[in-house]
VEXDREN-2710 file (C-alpha; in Angstrom, 1 decimal):
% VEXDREN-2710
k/r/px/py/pz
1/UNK/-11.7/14.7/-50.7
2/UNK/-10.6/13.4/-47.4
3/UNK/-7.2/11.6/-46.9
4/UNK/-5.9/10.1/-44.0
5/UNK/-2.7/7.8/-42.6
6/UNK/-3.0/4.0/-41.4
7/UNK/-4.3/4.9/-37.6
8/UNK/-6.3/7.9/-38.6
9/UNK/-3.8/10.4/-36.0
10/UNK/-3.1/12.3/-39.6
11/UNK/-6.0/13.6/-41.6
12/UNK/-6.1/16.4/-44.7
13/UNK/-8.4/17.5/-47.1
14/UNK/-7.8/17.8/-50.8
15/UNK/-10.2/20.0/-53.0
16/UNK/-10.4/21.4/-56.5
17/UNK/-10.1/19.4/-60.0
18/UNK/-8.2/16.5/-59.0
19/UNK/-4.9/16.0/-61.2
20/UNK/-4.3/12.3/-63.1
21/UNK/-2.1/10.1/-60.9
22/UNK/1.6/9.2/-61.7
23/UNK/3.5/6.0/-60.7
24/UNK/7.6/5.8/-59.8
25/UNK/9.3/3.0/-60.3
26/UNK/12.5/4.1/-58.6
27/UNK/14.6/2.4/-55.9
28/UNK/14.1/5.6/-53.4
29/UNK/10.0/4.8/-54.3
30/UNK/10.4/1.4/-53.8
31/UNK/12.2/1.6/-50.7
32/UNK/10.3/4.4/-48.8
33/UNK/6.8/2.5/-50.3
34/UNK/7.8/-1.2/-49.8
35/UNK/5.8/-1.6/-52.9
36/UNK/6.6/-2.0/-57.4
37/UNK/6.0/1.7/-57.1
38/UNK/4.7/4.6/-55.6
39/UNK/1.2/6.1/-56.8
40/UNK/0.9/10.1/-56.4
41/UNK/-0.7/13.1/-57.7
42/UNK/0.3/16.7/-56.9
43/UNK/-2.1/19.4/-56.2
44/UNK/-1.3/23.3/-55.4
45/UNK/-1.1/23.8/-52.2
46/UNK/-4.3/26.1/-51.9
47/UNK/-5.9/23.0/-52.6
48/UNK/-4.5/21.1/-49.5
49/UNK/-5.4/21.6/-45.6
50/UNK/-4.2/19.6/-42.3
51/UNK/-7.2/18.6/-40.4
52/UNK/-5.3/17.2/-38.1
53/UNK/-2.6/15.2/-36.5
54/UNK/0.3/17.6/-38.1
55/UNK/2.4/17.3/-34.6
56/UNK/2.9/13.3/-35.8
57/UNK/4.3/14.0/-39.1
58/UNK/8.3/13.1/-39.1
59/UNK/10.6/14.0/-42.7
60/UNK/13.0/11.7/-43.7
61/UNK/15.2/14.0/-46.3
62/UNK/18.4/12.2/-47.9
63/UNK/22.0/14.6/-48.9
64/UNK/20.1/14.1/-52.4
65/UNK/17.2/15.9/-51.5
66/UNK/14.9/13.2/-51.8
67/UNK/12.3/13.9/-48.7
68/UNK/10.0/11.2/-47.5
69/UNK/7.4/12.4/-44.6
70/UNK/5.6/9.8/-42.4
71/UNK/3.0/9.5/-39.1
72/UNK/5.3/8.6/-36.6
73/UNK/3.2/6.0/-34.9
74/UNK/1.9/4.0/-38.2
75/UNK/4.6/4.9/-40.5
76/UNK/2.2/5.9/-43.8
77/UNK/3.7/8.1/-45.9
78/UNK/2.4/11.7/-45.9
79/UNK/1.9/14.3/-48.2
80/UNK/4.5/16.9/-48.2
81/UNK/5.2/20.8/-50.0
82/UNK/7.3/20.2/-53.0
83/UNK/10.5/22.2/-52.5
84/UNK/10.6/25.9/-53.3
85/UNK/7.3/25.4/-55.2
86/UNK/3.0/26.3/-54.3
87/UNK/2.1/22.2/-54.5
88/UNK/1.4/19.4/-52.4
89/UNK/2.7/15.6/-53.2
90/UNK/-0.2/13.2/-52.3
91/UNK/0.0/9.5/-52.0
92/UNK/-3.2/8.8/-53.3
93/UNK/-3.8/5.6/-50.9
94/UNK/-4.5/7.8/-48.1
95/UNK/-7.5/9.1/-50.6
96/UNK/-10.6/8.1/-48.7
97/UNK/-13.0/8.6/-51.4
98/UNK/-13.7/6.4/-54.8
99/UNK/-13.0/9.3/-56.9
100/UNK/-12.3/8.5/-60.3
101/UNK/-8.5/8.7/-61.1
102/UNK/-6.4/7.1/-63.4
103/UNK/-2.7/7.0/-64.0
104/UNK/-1.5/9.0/-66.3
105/UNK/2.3/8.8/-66.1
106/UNK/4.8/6.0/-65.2
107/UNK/8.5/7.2/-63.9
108/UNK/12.4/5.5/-64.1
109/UNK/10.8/2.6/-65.8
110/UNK/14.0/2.3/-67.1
111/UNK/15.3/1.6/-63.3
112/UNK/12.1/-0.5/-62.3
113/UNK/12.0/-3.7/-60.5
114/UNK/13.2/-6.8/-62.4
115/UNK/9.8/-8.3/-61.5
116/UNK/7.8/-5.2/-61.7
117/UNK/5.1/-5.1/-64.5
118/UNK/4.0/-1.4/-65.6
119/UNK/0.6/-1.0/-67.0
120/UNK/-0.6/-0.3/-70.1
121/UNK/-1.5/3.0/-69.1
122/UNK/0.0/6.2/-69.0
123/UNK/3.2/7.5/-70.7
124/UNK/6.3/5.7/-69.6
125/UNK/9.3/7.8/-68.9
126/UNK/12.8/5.7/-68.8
127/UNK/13.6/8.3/-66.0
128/UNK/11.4/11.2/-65.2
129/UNK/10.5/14.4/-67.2
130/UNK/10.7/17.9/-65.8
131/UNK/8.3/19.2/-63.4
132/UNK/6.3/21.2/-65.8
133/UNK/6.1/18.6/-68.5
134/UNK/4.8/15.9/-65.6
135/UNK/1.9/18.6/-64.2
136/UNK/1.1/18.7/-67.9
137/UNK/0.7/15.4/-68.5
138/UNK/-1.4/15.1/-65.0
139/UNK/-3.2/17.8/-65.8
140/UNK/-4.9/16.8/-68.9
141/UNK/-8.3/15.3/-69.1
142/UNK/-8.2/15.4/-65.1
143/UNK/-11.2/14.5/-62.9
144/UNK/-13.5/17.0/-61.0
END
């Protein structure tokens, strides 16, 4: 599956059994999204290529650790390599495909938006679970 920023300059391909999509409802999500949330899976990084644009990429990381990578001309945010781990984070809006995905997971809806509504769907997490226990939870019942 084919993903790609805002004006195109960034492109990557994604391939394999996709994982179930999770949502976070933090303020760091919020802020770096401009959205209720941001909507993500997380694939192993054999899974994941650049096609192109990789020189336009910029990282935002904060002293927490929290990293946030963008295109530096449209300012869509960008997969990036999960620290010190084989996997890729993917904002699935980049997705260019219809593929059949559904959100399995919601995170820190105990720190969401006062106006924020979380679905119906998924397991909701006050804040978020481990690692493993998330790729679990994504990786069950996902689409091919």
């Amino acid at each position: 599956m084919r993903g790609k920023c805002l004006c195109g300059e960034v492109e990557f391909v994604v391939s394999g059994t996709l994982p179930n999509i999770y949502q976070c409802h933090c303020s760091l999500c919020r802020k770096a999204t401009g959205s209720v949330a941001n909507a993500a899976l997380i694939v192993p990084s054999e899974h994941f290529q650049w096609v192109c644009g990789e020189e336009r990429i910029t990282s935002y990381v904060k002293d927490t650790g929290y990293r946030s990578d963008f295109c530096s001309k449209c300012g869509s945010p960008l997969p990036n390599p999960l620290d010190g781990r084989a996997e890729h984070w993917i904002p699935v809006g980049l997705l260019e495909d219809n593929a059949s995905l559904k959100i399995a997971a919601h995170l820190h809806v105990g720190s969401k938006a006062s106006w924020d509504a979380v679905g119906s769907s998924g397991v909701q997490y006050q804040e978020a679970p481990d690692l493993e226990s998330l790729l679990k939870v994504l990786r069950q019942n996902a689409n091919t």
